[in-house]
N, C-alpha and C positions, 0 to 999 in steps of 0.2 A: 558324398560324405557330408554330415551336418558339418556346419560351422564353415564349411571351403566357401571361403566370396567369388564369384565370377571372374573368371580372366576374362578383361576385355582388350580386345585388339582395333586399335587405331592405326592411321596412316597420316603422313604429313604434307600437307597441301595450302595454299593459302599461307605458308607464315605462320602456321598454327596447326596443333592435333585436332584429328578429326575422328570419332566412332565408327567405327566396321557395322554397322546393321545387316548383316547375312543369314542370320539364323530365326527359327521362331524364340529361341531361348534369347538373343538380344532383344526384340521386340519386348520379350515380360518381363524383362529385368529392366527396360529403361527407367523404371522407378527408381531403380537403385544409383542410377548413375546422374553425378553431381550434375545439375541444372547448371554451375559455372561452365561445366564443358559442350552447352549445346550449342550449334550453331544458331539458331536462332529459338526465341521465348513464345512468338507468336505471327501468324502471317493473316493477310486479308482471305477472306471469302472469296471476293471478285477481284476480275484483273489477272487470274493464273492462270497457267494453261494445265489445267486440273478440273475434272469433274465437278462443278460447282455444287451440284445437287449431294455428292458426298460431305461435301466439306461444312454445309448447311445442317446434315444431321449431324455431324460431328460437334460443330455449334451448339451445343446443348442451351446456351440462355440465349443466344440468335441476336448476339452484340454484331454481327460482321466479322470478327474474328475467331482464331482457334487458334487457344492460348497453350501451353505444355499440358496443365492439366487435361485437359478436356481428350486431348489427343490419348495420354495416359487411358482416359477412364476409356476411349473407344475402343483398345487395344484390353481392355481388362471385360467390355461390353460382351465384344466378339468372342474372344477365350471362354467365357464362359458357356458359349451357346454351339461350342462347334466340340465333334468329340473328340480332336486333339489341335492342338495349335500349331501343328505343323503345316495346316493349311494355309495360314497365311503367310509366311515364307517363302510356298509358290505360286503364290498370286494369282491363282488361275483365272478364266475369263468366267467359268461357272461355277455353282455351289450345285455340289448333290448329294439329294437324300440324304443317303448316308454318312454326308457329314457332321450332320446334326444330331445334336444329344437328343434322345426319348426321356430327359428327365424334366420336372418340373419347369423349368427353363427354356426349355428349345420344344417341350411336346407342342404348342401351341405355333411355334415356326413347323415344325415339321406335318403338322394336320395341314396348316396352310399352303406348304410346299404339294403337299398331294395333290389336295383340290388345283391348284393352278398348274401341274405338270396334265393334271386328267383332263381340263379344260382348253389344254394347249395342243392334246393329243399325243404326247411324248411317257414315254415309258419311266418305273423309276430307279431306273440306272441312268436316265439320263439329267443332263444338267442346265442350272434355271439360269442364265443371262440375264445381264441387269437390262438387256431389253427387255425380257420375259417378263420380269418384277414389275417393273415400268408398265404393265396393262395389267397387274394381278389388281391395282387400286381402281380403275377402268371397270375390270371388269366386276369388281367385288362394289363399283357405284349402280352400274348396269342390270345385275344381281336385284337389289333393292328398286330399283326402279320398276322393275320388271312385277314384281311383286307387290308392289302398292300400286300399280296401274290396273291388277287382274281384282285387285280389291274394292274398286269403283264402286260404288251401290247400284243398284240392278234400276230401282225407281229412282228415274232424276226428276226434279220437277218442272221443268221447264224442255228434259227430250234433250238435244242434242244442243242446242244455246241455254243450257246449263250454268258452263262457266262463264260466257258472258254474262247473263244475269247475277250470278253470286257477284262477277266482278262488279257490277254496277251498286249492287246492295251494300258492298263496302264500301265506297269508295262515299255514301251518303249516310253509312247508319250512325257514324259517331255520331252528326248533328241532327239526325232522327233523334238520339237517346239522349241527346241535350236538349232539344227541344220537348221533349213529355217530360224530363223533369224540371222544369222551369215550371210547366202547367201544372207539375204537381206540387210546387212548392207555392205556387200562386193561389189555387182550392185551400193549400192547408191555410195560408193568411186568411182565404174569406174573403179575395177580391174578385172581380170577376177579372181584368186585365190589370195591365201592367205596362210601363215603361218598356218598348224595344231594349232601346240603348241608352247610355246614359249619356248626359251633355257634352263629357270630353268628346267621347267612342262618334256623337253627329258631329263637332266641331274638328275631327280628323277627317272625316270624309267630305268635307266640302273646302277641308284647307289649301289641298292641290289635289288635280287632276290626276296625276301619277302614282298616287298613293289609294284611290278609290278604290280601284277591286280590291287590293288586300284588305283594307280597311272594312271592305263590305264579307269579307271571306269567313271576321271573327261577329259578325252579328248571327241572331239567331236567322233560321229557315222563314219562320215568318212571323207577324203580332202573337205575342201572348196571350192566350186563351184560358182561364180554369177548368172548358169543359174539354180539353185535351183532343181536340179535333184538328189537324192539320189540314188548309187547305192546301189544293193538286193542281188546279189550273190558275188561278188568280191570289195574289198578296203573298207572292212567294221572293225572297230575298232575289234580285235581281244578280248576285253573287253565281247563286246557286241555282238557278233558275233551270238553265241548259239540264245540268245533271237530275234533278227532279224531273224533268219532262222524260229523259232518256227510262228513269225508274218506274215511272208511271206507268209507258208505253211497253216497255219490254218485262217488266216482274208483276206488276201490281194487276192490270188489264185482265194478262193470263190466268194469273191466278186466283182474282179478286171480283176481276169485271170492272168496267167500265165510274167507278166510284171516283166521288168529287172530292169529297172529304176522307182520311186516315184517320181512325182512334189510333190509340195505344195498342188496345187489344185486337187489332188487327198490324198493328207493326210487331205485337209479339208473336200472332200467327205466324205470318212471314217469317219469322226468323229461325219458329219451328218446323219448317218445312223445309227451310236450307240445311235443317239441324247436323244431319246425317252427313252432307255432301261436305260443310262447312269441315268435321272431324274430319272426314277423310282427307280434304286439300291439307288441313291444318300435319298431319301427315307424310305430306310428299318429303319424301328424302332432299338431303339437300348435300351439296358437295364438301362432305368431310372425308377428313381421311381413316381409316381403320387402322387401329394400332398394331394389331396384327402385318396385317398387309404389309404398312411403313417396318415395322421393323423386318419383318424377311426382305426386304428392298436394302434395308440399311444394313444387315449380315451380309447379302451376296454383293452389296459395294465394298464393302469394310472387304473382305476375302480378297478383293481383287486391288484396292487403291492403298491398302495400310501399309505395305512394304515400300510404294512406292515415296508414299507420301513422308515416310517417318527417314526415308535418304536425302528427303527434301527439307526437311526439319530441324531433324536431331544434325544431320551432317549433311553440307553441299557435295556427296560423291560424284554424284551423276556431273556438275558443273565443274568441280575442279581435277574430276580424272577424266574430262572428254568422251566418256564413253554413252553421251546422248543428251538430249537440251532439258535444264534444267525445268521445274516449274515455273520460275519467276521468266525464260524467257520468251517472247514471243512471236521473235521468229526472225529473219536475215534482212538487213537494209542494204542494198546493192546501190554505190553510189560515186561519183569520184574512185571509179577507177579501184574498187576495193567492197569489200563482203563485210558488214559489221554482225557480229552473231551476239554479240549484248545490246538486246532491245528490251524496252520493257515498257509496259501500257501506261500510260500516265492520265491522270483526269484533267488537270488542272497545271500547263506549262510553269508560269509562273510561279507557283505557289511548291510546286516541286523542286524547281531550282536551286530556290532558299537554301535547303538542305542537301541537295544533292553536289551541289558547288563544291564541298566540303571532300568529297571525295578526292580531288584533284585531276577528274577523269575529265578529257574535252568530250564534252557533250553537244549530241545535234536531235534540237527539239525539230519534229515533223509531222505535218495533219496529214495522214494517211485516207487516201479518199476512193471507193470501191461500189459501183451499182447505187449512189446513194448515200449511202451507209460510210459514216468518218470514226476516227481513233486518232489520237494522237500519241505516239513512241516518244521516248528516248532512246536515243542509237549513241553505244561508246566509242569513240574512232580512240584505236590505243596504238597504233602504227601508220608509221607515213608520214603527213605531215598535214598542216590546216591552211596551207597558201590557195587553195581553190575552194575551198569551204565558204559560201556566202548565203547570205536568207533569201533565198527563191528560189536556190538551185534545185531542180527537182531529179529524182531516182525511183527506184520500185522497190516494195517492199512488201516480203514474202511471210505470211504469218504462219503458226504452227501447222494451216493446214494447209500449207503448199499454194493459198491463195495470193493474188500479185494485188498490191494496192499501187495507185498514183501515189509517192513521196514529196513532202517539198518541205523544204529547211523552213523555219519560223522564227529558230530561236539557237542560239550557238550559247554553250560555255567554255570558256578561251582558256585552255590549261596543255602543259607542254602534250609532246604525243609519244615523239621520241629522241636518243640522242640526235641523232642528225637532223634534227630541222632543231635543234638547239644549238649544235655547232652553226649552220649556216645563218640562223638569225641576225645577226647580227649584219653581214653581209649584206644580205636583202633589204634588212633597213637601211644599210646606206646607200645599195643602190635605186632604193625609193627615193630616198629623202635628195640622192642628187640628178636624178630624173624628172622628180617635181620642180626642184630650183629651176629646172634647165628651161619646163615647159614652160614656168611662170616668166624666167629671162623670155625667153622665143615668143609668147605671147605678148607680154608688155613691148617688144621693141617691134612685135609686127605691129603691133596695134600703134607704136609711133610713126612707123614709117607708114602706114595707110593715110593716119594725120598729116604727115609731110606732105605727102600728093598731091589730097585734096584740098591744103592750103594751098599749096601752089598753084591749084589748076585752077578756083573760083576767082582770082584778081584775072586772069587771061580771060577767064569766060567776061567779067566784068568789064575789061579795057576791050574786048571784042564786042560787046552792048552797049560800050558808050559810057561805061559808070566810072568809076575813080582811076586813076591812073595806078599801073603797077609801083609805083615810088611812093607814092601814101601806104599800099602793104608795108607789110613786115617781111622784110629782106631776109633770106635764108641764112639762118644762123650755122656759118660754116666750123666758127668756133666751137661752138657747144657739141655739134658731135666730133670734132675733131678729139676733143676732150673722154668725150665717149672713149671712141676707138684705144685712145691712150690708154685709158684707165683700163680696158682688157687689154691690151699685150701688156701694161704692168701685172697682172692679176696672174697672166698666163705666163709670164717670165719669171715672177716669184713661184709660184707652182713647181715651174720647173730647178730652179735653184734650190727650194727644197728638197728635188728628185734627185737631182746633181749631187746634193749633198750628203743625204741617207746610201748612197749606192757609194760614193769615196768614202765614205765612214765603213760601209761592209768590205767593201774591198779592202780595206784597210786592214783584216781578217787573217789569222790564218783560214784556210780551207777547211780546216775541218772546225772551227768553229762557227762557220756562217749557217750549215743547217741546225745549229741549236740557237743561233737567234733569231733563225726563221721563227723555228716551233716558238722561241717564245714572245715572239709577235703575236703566232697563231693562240697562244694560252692568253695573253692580254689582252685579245678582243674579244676571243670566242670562250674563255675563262670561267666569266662571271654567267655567262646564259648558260653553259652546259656546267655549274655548279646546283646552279635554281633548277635545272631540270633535273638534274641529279636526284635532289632533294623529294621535289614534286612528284617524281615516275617511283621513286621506292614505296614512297607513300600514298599511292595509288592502293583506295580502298571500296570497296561493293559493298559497306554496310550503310553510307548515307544514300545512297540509292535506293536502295528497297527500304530505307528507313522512311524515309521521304511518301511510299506505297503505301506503309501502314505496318512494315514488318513492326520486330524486334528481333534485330540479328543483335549480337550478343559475343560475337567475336570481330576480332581485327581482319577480316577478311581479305588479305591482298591480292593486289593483282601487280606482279611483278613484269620485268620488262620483259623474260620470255614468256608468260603466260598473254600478257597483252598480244602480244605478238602472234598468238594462235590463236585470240580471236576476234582478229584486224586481219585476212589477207588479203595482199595486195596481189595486184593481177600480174597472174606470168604465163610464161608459155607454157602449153602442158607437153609434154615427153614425147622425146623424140619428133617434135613438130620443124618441118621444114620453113625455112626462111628466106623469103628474098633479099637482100640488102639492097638494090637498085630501087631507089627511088624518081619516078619519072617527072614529081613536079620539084626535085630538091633544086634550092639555088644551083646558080653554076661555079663549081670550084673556080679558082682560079688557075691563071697558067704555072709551072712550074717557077720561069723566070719572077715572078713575083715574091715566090718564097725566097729562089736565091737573092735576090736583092736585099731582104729583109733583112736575110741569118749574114750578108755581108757588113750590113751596118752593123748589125747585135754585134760581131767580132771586131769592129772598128772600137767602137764604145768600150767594150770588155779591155780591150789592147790598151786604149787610151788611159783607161781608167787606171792597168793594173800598172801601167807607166808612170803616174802621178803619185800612186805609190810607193814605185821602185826610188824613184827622182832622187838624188841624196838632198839633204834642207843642209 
């Protein structure tokens, strides 16, 4: 019915509606539908795992991208040449015959389409492959070749060193035809010679060595003459000298004889006697492409990449319903223990970051290195955590076409991953920061005590070689570590007096409030990091990523904590897999008696404790 506007059907994914493209009638309508609602405005040429030679005719001004428009008019190109648009809604791998219009429009693909199905041997019911297309320019170069070869003039002048001679006759006629008009313009004066060169043109050629042969390249062939006679053997530009002798022996000989001097009108002979072979080289095809040909190439690509490309476009379906890898990615980085399946090609690490930072995704920059041949990925790690994450570690990484490359981390950007390595953070940090103290203690006081020794030992070696007596040393300062030692059991007695005192303050509890001022110990440390990652994992977004590439996405793209989640897995066992638990190098447990001993104190302590609190004051 006139006047009904299109129902269109979307789906929600991403944080955002997305366009249904299933139909050829969505494809012609995309005109209709608000450019606000597309997923993206424009993507790069290069870097997709998409038929590039598509995307290049698609390109119509051959900026490197392919903006909404362009995409539009490919989709409005194709429609017109095919005889119904339902073809491209099935994508198929060929175009045939009779899918093409016989009208002004398509008669000129479908004549083409004959000739290349008849040339290929294929009947036409059957269908041309965009490999087929792909040799119809081949062979439609091959064609013309073939046919200006059979064209050669029957009399060559020269026999079968032909084209070597023409080669050699060009390669000296320009300054042939500079030098007879010099001679002619020196007759018309009325002089009989002339000036070679002029004062500058000799004062460059003898200013430096390095510059001579150019310098000698722009003088004439030889003295200027009015009576227009070139000599051949003697007072020949010392430039050009080689190539004159090669002209003399191989063109001039043959066809002139043995002559010491060139008129004019024997250089214009020569020239008519190449005259013929000269037209015909002038001739030779040269590798362009047929309009014709290109565009049945660009119909039977359009037929088979438009549906796919306009779900990559207008809407990320393929990407956020799982149901296969989008264009933008480029294939799986297998690394720490985990599968990242958001890679995407980058040129320029650095300069990508910038913008990609923005995302709030952890990013792992890696030169991917393969026979030779390098790329550098970004891989999203969106589950797990980043504590094994460092710049060297290297993994394999697996490109669209199942090929494995050498991985190795170059470059990290440090954003949460998931909740739990936000809940534990904290933790970790402080069991870094008191493991470092410890090592820093343990070092500095080995490094004392090593100094202790060796001051002690060199006065012994000394008094044993007859040098200073041990009583001019410096007497071992018993004091000073005595102080030492104090100052840690003070350190470690307040420690624990602390401990003493947070455990009488919980006991001091009823029971059933002690686990909620556990949890809210557990919220006051671990509170504020899994607040910020809160914040940071909702707001996990895929449009400074590919904006970074050269898109324009054009929507808030997210990537939510369960979407992250499926495409980050982490390694497990797969189904029904049996398990040993017996480990043959694991430490050795201890004895039974060691735990009873343990859980005897822990009930000592608890007993004592909840006594301190019973106590009347």
């Amino acid at each position: 019915m006139a006047g009904v506007s299109k129902v269109w059907r979307f789906f929600r994914a991403g944080g955002f509606d997305q366009v249904k493209i299933e139909t050829a009638s969505d494809l012609l309508e995309l005109r209709q539908l608000d450019q606000k609602l597309w997923v993206a405005l424009s993507c790069p040429v290069k870097g997709l795992q998409f038929d590039e030679r598509t995307l290049n005719l698609i390109d119509t001004d051959q900026d490197g991208r392919v903006r909404a428009p362009e995409l539009l008019a490919a989709i409005d190109w194709a429609t017109d040449r095919l005889i119904t648009p339902e073809i491209l809604a099935e994508s198929p791998e060929g175009l045939r015959l009779s899918h093409l219009r016989e009208d002004e429009k398509g008669r000129a693909l479908a004549e083409q389409a004959r000739q290349l199905l008849a040339d290929l041997g294929k009947t036409e019911s059957e269908s041309l492959t965009v490999a087929d297309v792909e040799q119809a320019q081949v062979r439609f170069t091959a064609r013309l070749r073939t046919a200006w070869e059979e064209a050669c003039p029957a009399n060559l002048p020269l026999g079968e060193r032909t084209p070597d001679g023409y080669l050699i006759l060009r390669k000296v006629a320009d300054k042939l035809d500079d030098y007879y008009l010099r001679c002619r313009i020196l007759a018309f004066e009325g002089r009989q010679s002339g000036e070679v060169v002029t004062e500058a043109q000799h004062q460059a050629v003898f200013s430096s060595s390095s510059v001579t042969r150019e310098a000698l390249l722009e003088w004439p062939l030889a003295p200027i003459d009015s009576s227009g006679r070139l000599p051949l053997i003697e007072g020949i530009n010392p430039a050009w000298a080689e190539a004159m002798a090669s002209f003399r022996t191989q063109v001039i000989v043959p066809l002139l004889g043995g002559c010491a001097m060139l008129s004019e009108r024997e250089w214009v002979q020569l020239k008519g006697i190449f005259a013929e072979f000269a037209a015909w080289q002038g001739a030779c095809p040269v590798e362009t492409e047929n309009e014709t040909v290109r565009d049945l190439e660009k119909l039977v690509r359009l037929v088979r990449d438009l549906m796919i490309l306009a779900n990559n476009f207008v809407s990320f379906r393929a990407f956020y319903t799982r149901t296969g890898q989008a264009i933008f990615q480029a294939g799986t980085l297998y690394l720490d223990s985990r599968s990242c399946e958001l890679c995407v090609t980058v040129n320029d690490a650095a300069r990508h970051a910038v913008l990609a930072n923005l995302s709030n995704i952890c990013l792992v920059y890696c030169d991917c290195v393969r026979a030779g041949q390098k790329i550098t990925i970004a891989a999203a790690f969106t589950d797990g955590d980043s504590d094994q994450l460092r710049v060297g570690r290297n993994g394999v990484f697996y490109d669209a076409k199942g090929q494995d490359w050498d991985a190795t981390i170059t470059r990290i950007i440090e954003q949460p991953i998931s909740l739990r390595q936000a809940f534990w953070s904290p933790y970790k940090k402080m069991v870094r920061t008191i493991s470092d103290q410890f090592e820093k203690f343990a070092s500095s006081r080995a490094k004392a005590a090593d100094d202790l020794w060796v001051g002690s030992a060199v006065p012994a070696l000394q008094k044993g070689a007859g040098g200073p007596s041990a009583a001019a040393q410096q007497a071992f300062d018993v004091g000073k570590f005595a102080g030492i030692f104090a100052a840690i059991g003070m350190a470690v007695g307040a420690i624990g007096t602390a401990l003493a005192s947070v455990a009488v303050g919980l006991f001091s509890l009823a029971f059933w409030q002690i686990p909620f001022v556990l949890l809210g110990v557990l919220l006051l440390i671990s509170g504020p990091s899994l607040l910020l990652a809160w914040f940071k994992l909702r707001s996990r977004t895929l449009g400074p990523i590919l904006d970074a590439n050269g898109w324009a996405i054009n929507a808030r793209a997210k990537i939510n904590l369960l979407f992250g989640a499926s495409l980050t897995q982490l390694a497990q066992l797969p189904p029904n897999a049996e398990r040993t638990l017996t480990d043959p190098f694991a430490e050795e447990e201890r004895s039974a008696w060691i735990y009873v001993v343990w859980g005897a104190v822990a009930v000592m302590v608890v007993a004592m404790l909840w006594a301190v609190r019973t106590r009347p004051h």
